[in-house]
C-alpha positions as CSV (number, residue, x, y, z in Angstrom):
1,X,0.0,0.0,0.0
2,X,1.4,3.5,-1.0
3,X,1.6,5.7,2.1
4,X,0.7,9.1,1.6
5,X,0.6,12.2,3.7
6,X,-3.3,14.0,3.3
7,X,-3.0,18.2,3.3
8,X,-5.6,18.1,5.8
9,X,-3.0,16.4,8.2
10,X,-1.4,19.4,9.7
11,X,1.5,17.4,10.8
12,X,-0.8,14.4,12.3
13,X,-1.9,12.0,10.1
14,X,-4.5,9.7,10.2
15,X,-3.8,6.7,13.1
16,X,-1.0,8.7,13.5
17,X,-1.4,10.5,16.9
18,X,1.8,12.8,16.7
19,X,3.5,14.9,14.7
20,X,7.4,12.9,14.9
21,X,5.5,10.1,13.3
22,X,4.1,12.1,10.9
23,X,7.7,13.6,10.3
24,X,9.4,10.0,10.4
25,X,6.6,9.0,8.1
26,X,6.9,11.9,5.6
27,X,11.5,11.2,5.9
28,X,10.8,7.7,5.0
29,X,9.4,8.5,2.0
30,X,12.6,9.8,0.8
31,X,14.5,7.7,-1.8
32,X,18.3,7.9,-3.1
33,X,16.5,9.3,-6.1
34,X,15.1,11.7,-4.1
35,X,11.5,11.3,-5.5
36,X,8.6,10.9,-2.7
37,X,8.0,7.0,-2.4
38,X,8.0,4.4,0.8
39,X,11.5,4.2,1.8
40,X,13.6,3.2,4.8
41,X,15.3,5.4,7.2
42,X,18.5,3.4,6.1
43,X,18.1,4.3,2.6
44,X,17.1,8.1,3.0
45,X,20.1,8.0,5.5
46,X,22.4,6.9,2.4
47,X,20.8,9.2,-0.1
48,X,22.2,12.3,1.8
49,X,25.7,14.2,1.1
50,X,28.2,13.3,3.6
51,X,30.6,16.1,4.7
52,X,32.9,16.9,7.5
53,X,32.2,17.1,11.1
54,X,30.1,20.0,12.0
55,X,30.0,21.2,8.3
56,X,26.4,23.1,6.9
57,X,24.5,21.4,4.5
58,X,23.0,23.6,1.8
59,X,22.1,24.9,-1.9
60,X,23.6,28.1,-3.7
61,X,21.9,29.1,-7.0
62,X,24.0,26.8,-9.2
63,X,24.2,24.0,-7.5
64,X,22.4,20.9,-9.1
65,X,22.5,19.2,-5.8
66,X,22.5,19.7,-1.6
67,X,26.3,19.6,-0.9
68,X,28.6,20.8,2.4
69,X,29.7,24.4,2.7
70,X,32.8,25.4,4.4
71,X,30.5,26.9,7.3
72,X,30.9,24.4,10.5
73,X,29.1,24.9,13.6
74,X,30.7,22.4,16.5
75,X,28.3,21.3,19.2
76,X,29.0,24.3,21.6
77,X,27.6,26.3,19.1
78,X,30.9,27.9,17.7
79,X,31.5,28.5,14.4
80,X,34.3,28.5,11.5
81,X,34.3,29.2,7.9
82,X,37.4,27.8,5.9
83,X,35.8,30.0,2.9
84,X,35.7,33.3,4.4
85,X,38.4,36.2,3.3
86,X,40.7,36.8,5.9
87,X,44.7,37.6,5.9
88,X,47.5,38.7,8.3
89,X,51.1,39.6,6.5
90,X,53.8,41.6,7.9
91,X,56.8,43.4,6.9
92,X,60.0,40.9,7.2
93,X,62.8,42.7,6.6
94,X,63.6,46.5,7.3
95,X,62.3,49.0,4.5
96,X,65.0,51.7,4.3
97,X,64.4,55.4,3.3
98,X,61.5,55.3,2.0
99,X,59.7,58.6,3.2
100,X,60.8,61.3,5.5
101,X,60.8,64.3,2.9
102,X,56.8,64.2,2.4
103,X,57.1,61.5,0.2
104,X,54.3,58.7,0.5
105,X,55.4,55.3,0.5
106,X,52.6,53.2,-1.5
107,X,52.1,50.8,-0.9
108,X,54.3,49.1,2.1
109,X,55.0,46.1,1.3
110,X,53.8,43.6,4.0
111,X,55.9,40.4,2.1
112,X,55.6,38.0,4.9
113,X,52.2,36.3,5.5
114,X,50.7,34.7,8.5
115,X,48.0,33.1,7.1
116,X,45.9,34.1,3.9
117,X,42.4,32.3,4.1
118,X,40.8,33.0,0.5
119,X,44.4,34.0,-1.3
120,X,42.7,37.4,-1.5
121,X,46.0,39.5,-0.5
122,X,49.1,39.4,-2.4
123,X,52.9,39.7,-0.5
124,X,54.5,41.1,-3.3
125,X,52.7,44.0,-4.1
126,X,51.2,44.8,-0.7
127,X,47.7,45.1,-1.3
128,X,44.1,43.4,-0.9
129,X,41.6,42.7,-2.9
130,X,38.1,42.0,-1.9
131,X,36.7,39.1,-3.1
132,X,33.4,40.0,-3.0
133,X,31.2,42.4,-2.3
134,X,30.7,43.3,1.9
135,X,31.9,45.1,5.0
136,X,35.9,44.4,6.0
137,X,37.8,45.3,9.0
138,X,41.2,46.1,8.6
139,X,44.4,47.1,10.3
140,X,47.3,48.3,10.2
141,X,50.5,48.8,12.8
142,X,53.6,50.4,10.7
143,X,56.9,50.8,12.9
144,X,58.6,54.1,11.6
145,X,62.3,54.8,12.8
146,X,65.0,57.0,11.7
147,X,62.6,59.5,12.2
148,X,65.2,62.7,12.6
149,X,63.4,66.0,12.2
150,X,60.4,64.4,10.6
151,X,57.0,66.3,12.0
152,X,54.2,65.1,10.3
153,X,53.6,61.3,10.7
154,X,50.6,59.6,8.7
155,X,49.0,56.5,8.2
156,X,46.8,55.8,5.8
157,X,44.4,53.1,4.6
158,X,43.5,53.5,0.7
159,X,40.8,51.5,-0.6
160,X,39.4,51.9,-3.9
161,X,35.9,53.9,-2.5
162,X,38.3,56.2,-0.2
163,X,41.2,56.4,2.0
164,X,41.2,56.3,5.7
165,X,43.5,59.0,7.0
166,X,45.6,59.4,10.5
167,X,48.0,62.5,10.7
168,X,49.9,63.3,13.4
169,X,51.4,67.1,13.9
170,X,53.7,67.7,16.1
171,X,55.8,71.1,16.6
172,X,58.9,69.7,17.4
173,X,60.0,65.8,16.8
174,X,60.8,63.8,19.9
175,X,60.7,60.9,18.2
176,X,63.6,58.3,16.9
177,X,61.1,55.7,16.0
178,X,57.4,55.3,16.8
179,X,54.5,52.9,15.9
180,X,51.2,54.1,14.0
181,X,48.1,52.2,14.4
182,X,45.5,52.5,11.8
183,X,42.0,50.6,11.8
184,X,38.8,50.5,9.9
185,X,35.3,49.0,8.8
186,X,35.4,49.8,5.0
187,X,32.6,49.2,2.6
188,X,34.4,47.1,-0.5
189,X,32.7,46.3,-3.9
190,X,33.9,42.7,-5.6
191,X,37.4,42.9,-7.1
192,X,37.9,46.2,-4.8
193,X,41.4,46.8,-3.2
194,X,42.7,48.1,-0.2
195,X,46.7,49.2,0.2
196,X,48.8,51.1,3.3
197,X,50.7,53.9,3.1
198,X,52.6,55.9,5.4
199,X,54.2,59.5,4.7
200,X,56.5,61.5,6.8
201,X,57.3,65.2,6.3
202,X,59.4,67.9,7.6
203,X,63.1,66.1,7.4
204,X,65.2,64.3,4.8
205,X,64.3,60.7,3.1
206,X,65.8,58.9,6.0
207,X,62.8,57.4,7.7
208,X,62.4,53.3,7.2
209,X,60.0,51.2,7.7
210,X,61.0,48.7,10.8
211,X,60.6,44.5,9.9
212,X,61.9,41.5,11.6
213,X,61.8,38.2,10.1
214,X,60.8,36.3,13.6
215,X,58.6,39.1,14.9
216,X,56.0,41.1,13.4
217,X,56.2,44.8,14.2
218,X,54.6,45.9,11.0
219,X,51.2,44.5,10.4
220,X,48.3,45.1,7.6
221,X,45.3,42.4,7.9
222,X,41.6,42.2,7.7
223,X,38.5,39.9,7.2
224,X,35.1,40.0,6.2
225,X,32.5,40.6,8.5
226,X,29.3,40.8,6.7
């Protein structure tokens, strides 16, 4: 006999007193081919995409078939997705007179990366690009030294909608060498890019930009948020 779930059931079905019977009823009726016919648990169990632990079953547009995102959502209710831009690089090696004189130095070159979920940033040239469409924080920590007479320190974070600005005037330098911190939460279109530069004024082209291969001093990263 072909079992059949009526519209008038609302979830309990006839000789069927609750509605997990009526939900086991209607999963059983699940093939591997997914059409709606009397099944087994066993077989509807088999029919379904296997992925790994924790991982988020679903459909995008294209997709001909339910498959596993990179979302995961553990037990505890945390979540990580392997799929989502994010990057951390850092400058490995000192940068040497590259501003001082007013010059800006665009982009620093951030050549050593942490990590670069996405390969979205690019070590040689310095600069992100934004995979797709969204909201991004980034930041940015550049160690200037050698800074001499220099009296206008900035920082800035240029994206391709605007740049983020941070100057600091001071009458009379009493600094040698000083960190700059720069953050943001930037609107990026697809294919978008985002770049630091730093610009020193009021002495001679003597100012560097302070690396260390074991220990990051100079930073530029960022993720997507939403």
């Amino acid at each position: 006999m072909t079992q059949r779930i009526e519209y008038t059931e609302e979830m309990v079905g006839n000789a069927h007193p609750t509605k997990a019977d009526t939900l086991n009823r209607f999963i059983n009726l699940i093939t591997a081919g997914g059409d709606i016919l009397f099944g087994t648990a066993a077989a509807t169990a088999a029919a379904l995409p296997k992925g790994a632990a924790g991982a988020i079953v679903g459909m995008n547009d294209a997709d001909t078939a339910p498959e596993y995102k990179t979302l995961k959502v553990t037990t505890a209710g945390l979540t990580t997705n392997a799929g989502q831009p994010a990057f951390l690089a850092y400058v490995g090696a000192l940068q040497e007179a590259v501003t001082g004189n007013g010059v800006d130095y665009i982009p620093v070159i951030f050549d050593t990366e942490v990590f670069d979920q996405g390969a979205c940033y690019n070590n040689a040239t310095g600069i992100f690009t934004a995979p797709i469409t969204g909201r991004y924080a980034l930041i940015s920590v550049v160690k200037l030294i050698d800074l001499a007479a220099g009296t206008d320190h900035r920082i800035y974070i240029v994206t391709s909608n605007r740049s983020y600005n941070i100057i600091d005037n001071i009458a009379i330098n009493i600094f040698t060498n000083r960190a700059m911190l720069h953050a943001v939460f930037a609107d990026l279109d697809a294919a978008d890019t985002a770049r630091i530069s730093v610009t020193v004024s009021g002495g001679a082209q003597t100012v560097d930009v302070y690396g260390d291969g074991a220990n990051p001093y100079s930073i530029f990263g960022g993720f997507l948020v939403c």
